[in-house]
MARLOTOR-39148 format. One record per residue (C-alpha): x, y, z; residue number from 1; residue in three letters. Coordinates in pm, 1 decimal, always signed. Layout:
! residues N
ATOM       c1       c2       c3 pos code
ATOM        X        Y        Z NUM  Ala
...
//
This chain:
! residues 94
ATOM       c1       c2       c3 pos code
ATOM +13035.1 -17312.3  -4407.6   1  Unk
ATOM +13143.5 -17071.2  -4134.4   2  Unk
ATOM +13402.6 -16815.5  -4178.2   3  Unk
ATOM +13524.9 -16533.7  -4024.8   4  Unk
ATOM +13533.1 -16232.8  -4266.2   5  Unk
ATOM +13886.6 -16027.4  -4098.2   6  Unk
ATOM +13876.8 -15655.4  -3958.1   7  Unk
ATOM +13976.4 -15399.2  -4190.7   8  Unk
ATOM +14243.1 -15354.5  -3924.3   9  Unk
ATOM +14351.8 -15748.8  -4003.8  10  Unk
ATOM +14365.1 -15648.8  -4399.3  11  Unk
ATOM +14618.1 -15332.5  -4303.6  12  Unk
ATOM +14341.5 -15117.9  -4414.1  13  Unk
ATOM +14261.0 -14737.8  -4322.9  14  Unk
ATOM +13947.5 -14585.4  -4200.1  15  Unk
ATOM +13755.2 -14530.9  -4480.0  16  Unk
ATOM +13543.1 -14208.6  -4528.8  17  Unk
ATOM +13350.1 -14099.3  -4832.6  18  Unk
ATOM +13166.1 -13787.3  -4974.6  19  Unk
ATOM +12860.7 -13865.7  -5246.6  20  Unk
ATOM +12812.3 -13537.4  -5396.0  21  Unk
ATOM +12515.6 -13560.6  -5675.8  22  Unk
ATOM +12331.7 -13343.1  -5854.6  23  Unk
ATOM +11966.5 -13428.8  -6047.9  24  Unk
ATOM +11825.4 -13230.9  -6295.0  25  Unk
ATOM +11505.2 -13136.5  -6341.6  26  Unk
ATOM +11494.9 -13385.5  -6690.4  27  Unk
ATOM +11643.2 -13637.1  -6458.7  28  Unk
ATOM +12039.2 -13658.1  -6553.7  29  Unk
ATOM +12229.1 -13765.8  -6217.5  30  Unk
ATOM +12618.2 -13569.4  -6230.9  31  Unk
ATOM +12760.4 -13787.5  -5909.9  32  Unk
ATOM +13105.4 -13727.6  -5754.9  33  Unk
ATOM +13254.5 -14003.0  -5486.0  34  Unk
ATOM +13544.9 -13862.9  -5305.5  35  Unk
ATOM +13735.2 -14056.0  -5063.8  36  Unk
ATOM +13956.2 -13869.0  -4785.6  37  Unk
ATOM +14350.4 -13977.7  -4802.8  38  Unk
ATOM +14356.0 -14222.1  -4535.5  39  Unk
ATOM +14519.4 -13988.3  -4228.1  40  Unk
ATOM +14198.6 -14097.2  -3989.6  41  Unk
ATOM +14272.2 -14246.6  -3708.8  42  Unk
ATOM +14140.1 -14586.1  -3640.3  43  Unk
ATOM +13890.5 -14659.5  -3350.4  44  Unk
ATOM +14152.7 -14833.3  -3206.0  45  Unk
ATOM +14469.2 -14520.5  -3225.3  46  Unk
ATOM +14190.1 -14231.0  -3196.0  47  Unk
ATOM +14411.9 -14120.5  -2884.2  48  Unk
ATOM +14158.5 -14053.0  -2594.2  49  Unk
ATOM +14396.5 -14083.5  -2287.5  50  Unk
ATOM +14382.9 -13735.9  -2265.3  51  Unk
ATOM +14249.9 -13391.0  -2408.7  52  Unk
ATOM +14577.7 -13335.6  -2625.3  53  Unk
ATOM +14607.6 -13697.9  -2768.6  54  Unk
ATOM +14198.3 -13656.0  -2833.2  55  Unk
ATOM +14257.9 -13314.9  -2980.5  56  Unk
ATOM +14540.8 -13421.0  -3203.9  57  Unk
ATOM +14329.7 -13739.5  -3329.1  58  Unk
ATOM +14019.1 -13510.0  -3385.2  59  Unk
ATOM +14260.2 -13268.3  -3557.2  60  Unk
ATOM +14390.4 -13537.0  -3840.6  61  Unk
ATOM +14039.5 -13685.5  -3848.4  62  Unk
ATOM +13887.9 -13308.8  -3866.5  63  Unk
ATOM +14173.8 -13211.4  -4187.5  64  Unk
ATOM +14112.5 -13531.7  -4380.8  65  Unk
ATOM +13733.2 -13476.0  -4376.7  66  Unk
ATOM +13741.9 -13123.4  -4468.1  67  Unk
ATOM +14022.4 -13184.1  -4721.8  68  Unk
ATOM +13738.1 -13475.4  -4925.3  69  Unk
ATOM +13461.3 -13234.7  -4848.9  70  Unk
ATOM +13573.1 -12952.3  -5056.1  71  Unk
ATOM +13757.7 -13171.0  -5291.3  72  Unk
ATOM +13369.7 -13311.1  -5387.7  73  Unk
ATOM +13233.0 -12958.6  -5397.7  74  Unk
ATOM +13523.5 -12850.5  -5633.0  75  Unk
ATOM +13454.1 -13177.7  -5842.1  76  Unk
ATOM +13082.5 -13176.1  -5850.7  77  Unk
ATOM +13053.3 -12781.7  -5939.1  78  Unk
ATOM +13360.2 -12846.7  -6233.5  79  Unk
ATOM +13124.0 -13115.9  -6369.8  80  Unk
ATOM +12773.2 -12937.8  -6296.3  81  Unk
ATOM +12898.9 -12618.0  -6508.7  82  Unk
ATOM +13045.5 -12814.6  -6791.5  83  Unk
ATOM +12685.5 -12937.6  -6837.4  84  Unk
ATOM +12567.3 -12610.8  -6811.8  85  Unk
ATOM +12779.4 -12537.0  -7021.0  86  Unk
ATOM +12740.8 -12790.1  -7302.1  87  Unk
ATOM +12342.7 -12690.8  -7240.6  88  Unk
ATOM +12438.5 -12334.7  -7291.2  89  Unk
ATOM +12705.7 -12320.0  -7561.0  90  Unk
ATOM +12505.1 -12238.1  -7845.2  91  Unk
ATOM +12233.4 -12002.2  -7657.2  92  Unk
ATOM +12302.8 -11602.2  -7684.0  93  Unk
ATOM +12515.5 -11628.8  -8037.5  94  Unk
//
């Protein structure tokens, strides 16, 4: 049966971009973070490049979003990474 699987412009959806942060220790325990950035890309299809302000201010929200997820999956992998260090840790030194 043939069927056309719709755009994710058809389903009303957003450009969708992701950070995989992860972290394996040396005994092999994976510490992953997946952090998604809040939807303010452009599409392909409004990415504005009529001219070198409408490009500039479609790089700009695409540039904010990705930085914005980027250091939100630092923050959350590093939060995560020292609470196992710190669970490791807790009873060493007393």
């Amino acid at each position: 049966m043939n069927r056309t699987v719709p755009t994710s412009r058809a389903m009303g959806e957003k450009v969708k971009l992701e950070f995989i942060a992860r972290i394996t220790t040396p005994d092999g325990k994976v510490i992953e973070r997946i952090v998604e950035a809040d939807g303010t890309i452009p599409t392909p299809d409004d990415f504005d490049m009529s001219s070198k302000q409408g490009f500039l201010e479609s790089f700009d929200a695409y540039e904010k979003a990705a930085l914005e997820a980027r250091n939100k999956a630092g923050e959350e992998i590093t939060a995560e990474y020292l609470a196992e260090v710190s669970k490791k840790n807790g009873t060493k030194g007393k």
